[in-house]
C-alpha positions as CSV (number, residue, x, y, z in Angstrom):
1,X,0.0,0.0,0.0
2,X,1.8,3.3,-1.4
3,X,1.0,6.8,-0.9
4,X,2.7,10.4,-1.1
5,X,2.2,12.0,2.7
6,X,4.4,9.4,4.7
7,X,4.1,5.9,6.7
8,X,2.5,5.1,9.6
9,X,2.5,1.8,11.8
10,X,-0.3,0.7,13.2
11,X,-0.7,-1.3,16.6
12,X,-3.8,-3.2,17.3
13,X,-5.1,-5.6,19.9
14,X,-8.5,-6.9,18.9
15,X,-11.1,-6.7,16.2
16,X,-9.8,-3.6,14.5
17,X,-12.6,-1.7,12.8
18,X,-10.6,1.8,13.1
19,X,-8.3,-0.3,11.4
20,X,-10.4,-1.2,8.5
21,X,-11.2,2.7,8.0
22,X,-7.7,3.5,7.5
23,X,-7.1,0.6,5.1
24,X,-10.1,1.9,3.5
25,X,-9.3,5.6,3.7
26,X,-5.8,4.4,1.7
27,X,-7.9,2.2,-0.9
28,X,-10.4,5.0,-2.0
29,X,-7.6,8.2,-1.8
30,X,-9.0,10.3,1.3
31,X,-5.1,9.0,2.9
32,X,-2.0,9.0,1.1
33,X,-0.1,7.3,2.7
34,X,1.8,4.1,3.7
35,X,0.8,1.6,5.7
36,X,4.1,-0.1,6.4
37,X,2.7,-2.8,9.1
38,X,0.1,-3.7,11.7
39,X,1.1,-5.0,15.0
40,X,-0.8,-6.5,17.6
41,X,-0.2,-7.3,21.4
42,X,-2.6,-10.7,21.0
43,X,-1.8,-13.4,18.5
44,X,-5.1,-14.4,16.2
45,X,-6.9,-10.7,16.9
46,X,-9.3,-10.0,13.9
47,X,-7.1,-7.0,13.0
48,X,-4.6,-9.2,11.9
49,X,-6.9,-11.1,9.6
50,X,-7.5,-7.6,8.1
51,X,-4.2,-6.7,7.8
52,X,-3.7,-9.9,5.5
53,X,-6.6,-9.6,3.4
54,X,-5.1,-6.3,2.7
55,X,-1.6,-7.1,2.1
56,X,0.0,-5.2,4.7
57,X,2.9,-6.8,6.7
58,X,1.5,-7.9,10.4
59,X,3.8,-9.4,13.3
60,X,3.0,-10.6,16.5
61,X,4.7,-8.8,19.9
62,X,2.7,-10.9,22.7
63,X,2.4,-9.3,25.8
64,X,2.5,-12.8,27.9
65,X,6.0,-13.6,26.7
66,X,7.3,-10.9,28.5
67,X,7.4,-10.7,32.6
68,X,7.3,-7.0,32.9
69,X,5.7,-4.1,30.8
70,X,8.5,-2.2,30.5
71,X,10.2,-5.6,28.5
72,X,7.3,-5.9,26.1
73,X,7.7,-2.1,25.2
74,X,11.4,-2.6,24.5
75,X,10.9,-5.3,22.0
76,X,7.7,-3.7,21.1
77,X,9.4,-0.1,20.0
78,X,12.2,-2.4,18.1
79,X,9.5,-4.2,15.8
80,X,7.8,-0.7,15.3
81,X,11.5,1.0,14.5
82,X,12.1,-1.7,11.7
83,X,9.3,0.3,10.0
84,X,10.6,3.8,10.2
85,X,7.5,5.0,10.2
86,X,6.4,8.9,10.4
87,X,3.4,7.8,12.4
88,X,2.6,5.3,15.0
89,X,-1.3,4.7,15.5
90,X,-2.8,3.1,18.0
91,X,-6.2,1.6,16.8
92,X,-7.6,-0.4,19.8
93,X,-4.4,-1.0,21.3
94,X,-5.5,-2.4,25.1
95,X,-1.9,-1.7,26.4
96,X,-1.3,0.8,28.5
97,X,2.6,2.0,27.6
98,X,5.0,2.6,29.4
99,X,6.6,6.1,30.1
100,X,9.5,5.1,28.1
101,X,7.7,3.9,25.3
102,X,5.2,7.5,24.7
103,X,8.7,9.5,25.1
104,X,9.9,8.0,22.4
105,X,7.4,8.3,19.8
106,X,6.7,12.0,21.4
107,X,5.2,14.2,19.0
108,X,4.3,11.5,16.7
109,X,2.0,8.8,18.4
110,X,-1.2,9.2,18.5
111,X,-5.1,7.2,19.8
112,X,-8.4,7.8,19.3
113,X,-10.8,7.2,22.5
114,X,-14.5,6.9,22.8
115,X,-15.6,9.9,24.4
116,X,-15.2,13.5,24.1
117,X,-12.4,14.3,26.2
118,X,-11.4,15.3,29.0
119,X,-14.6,13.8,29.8
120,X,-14.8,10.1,30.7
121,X,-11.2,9.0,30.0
122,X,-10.7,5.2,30.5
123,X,-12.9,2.5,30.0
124,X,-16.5,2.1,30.2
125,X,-17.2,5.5,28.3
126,X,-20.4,4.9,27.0
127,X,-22.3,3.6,29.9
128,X,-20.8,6.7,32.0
129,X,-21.7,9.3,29.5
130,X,-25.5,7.3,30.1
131,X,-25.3,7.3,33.5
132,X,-24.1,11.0,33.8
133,X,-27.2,12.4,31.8
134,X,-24.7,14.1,29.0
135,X,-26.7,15.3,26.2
136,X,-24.2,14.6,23.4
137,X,-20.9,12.0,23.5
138,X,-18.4,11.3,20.8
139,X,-14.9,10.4,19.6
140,X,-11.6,12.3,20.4
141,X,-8.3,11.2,18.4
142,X,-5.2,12.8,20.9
143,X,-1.7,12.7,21.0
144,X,-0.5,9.9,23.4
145,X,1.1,11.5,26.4
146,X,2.0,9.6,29.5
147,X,-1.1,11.1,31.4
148,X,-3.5,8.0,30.2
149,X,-6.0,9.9,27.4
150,X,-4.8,13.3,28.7
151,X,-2.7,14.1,25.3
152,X,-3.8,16.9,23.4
153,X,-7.1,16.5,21.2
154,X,-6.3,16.8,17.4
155,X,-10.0,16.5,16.8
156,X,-13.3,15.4,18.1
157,X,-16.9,14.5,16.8
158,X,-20.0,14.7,18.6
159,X,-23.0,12.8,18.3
160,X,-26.2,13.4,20.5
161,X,-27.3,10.8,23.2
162,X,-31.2,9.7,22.6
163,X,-33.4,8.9,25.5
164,X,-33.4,5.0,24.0
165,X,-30.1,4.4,23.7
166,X,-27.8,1.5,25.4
167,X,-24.0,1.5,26.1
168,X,-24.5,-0.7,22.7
169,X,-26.4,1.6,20.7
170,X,-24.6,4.5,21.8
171,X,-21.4,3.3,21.1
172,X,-22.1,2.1,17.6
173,X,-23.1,5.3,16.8
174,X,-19.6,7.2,18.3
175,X,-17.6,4.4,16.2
176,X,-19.5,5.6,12.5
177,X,-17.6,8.8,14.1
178,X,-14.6,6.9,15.0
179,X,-14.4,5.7,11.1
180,X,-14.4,9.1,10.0
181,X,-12.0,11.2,12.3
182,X,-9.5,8.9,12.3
183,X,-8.4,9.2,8.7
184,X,-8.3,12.4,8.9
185,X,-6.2,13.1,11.6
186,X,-3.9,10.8,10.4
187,X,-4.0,12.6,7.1
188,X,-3.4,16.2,8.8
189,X,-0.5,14.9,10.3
190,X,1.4,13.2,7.6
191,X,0.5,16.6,5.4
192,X,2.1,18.6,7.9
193,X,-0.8,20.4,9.0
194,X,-0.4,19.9,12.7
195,X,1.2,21.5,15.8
196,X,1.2,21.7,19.4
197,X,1.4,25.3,21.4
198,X,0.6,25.7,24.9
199,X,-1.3,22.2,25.2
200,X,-3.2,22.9,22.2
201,X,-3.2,21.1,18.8
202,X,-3.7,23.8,16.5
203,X,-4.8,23.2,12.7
204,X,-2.9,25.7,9.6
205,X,-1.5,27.4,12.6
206,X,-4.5,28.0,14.4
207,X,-7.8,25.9,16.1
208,X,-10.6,25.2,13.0
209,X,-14.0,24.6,13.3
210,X,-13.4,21.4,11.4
211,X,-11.3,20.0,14.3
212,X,-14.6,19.9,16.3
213,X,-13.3,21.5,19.7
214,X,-16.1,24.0,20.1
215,X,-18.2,20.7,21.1
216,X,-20.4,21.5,19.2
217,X,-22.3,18.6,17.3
218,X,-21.2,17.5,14.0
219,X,-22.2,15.7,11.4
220,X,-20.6,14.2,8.4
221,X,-21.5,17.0,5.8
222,X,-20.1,19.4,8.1
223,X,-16.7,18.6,7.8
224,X,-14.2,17.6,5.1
225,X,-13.0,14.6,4.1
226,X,-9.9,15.7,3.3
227,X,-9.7,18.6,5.2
C-alpha cells in the first residue's frame, strides 16, 4: 500500500474496525499514505486477519512472553523501529505503555478514545456518558502523552445521546464517528498540517472549526474529508 504523505505503523489488539477505515481511507484516496505494518499485542486478533486480506505486513509482539511491561515495550518499539515509520497509530491497542515507550514516539503517536475528552477517560465510556445524563458524546483522536487519554485533542466529533439508547447503541453510533475522524487526523499529520502550542493542537496554525473543539455537534456533511 503506497501513498505520497508518509508511513504510519499501526498497533492493534483486537477486532480492528478503526483499522479497517484506515485501510479503506488508503484504498479509496481520502489517505495517502503508507501503511508499512500492523502490530498487535494478541496473537489471532481480527485485525490481523485484516491486515492480511489487505496485504500489509502484520507481526505478533505478545504481551504474555514478557514478565514485565517495561520488556514488552522494548521489544515492542524495536518491531515498530524496523518500520521507520512517520506515524505510530494506536487503533484499539488495550496496552497501556510505558513512560518510556510514549517519550519516544513523542510528537508522533497518537489514539483515538470513545468519548469527548477530557470527559470520561478510560474505560467504560459509554455507559458513563449514560449514567451521567450528558446530552451529546463522541470520539476524540489525541496525542499519546503519558497522562492515560490526557494528550492533546487533534480532533473530536460529537454525536447526541437519545433517550433509548444502550451502552450498545450509543457506542455504535460514536464508532460511524470513530471511522471518519481517524483518517483524517492521520492525514493532517502526515501533510504537515499539525502542531502543538501551549497544550493545544492547532490546525494551519490555528484551532478550526473542522477539528470539532467548540463541542459542538457534528455531522458528516459538516466537515471535510480531506480537510
Amino acid at each position: 500500500m503506497s501513498g505520497a504523505s508518509g508511513g504510519i505503523v499501526v498497533l492493534v489488539s483486537g477486532r480492528g474496525s478503526n483499522l479497517q477505515a484506515i485501510i479503506d481511507a488508503v484504498h479509496d484516496g481520502r489517505l495517502p499514505a503508507d501503511i508499512h505494518a500492523v502490530i498487535s499485542s494478541e496473537p489471532g486478533t481480527p485485525a490481523m486477519a485484516r491486515a492480511r486480506t489487505a496485504g500489509i505486513p502484520n507481526h505478533v509482539v505478545n504481551h504474555r512472553d514478557f514478565p514485565a511491561r517495561e520488556l514488552f515495550d522494548q521489544a515492542l518499539i524495536q518491531r515498530v523501529d524496523s518500520y521507520e515509520p512517520r506515524l505510530v497509530v494506536l487503533a484499539g491497542f488495550m496496552r497501556i505503555l510505558s513512560e518510556s515507550f510514549i517519550n519516544h514516539y513523542s510528537g508522533r503517536l497518537i489514539n483515538i478514545h470513545p468519548s469527548l475528552l477530557p470527559d470520561f477517560p478510560g474505560l467504560n465510556t459509554h455507559a458513563r456518558a449514560l449514567q451521567s445524563g450528558a446530552k451529546s458524546h463522541g470520539a476524540s483522536v489525541h496525542f499519546v502523552t503519558p497522562e492515560v487519554d490526557g494528550g492533546p485533542v487533534i480532533i473530536q466529533s460529537a454525536v447526541p445521546v437519545l433517550p433509548d439508547d444502550t451502552p450498545e447503541i450509543l457506542a455504535e453510533r460514536v464508532l460511524t464517528e470513530e471511522h471518519r475522524i481517524y483518517p483524517l487526523a492521520i492525514r493532517w499529520f502526515l501533510d504537515g498540517r499539525l502542531s502543538v502550542e501551549g497544550g493545544r493542537v492547532l490546525l494551519d496554525g490555528e484551532q478550526r472549526p473542522e477539528q470539532g473543539l467548540d463541542r459542538q455537534i457534528i455531522t458528516h456533511n459538516d466537515s471535510p474529508e480531506t480537510g
